[in-house]
C-alpha positions in Angstrom: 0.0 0.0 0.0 1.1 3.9 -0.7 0.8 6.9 1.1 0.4 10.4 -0.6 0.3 13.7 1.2 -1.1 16.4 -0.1 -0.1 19.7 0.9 -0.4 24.0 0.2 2.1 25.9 2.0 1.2 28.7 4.3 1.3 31.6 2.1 -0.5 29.4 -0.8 2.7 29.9 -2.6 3.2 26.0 -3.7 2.0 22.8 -3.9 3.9 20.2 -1.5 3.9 16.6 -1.9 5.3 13.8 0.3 4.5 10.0 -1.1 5.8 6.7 0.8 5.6 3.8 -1.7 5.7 1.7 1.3 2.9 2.7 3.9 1.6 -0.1 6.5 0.0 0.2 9.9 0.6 -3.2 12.2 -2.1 -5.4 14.0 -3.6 -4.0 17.5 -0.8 -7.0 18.9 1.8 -5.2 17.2 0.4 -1.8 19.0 -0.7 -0.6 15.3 3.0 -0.2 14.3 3.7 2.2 12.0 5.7 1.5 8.5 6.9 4.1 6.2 9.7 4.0 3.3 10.3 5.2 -0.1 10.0 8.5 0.3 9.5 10.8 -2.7 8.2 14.4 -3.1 9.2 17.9 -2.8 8.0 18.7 0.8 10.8 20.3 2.8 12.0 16.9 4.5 10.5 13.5 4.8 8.6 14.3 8.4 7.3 10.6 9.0 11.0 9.0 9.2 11.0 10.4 12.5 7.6 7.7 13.3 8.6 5.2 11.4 8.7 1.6 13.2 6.9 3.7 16.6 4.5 1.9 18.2 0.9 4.0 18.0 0.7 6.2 21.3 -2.8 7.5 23.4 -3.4 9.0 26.6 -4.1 5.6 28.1 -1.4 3.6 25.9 2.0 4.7 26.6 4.0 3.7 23.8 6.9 6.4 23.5 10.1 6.3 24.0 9.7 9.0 26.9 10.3 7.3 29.8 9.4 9.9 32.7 6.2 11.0 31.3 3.3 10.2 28.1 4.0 12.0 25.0 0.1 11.9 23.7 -1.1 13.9 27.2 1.7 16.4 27.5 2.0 17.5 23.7 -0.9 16.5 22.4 -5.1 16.3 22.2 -4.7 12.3 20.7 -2.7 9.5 19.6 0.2 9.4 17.2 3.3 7.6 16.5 5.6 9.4 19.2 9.4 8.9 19.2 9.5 11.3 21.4 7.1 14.0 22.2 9.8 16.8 20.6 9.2 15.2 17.1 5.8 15.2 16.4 5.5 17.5 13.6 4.5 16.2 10.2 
């Protein structure tokens, strides 16, 4: 399966792209794992790397690597694939 990300910068200037040839979420065993590779496109860097292989985090699932706290309740209102809560943006 593919991923494609479509985009419009802030000022409306351009049209950003990110696609992942490669785009999987694992089984609710697996914690719903998160694959991403082949990155092409011309956003400014490929944003998911940082996620990629993290398992899915929520307020009640910790599954960050931040050990002293839960990324999903201090930085944000849901889950996500948290590496750690400073490299959430995509």
């Amino acid at each position: 399966m593919s991923l494609e990300i479509n985009m419009i910068s802030k000022y409306k200037i351009e049209h950003l792209w990110a696609r992942y040839s490669n785009f999987t979420i694992g089984s609710g065993s697996e914690n719903y794992t998160l694959h991403v590779s082949g990155y092409s496109g011309n956003a400014t860097y490929n944003a998911l790397i940082y996620h990629n292989n993290r398992q899915f985090s929520t307020n009640d699932a910790d599954h960050d690597d931040w050990s002293s706290d839960n990324c999903s309740s201090k930085w944000a209102e849901g889950g996500w694939w948290f590496s750690s809560a400073e490299n959430t943006e995509t």
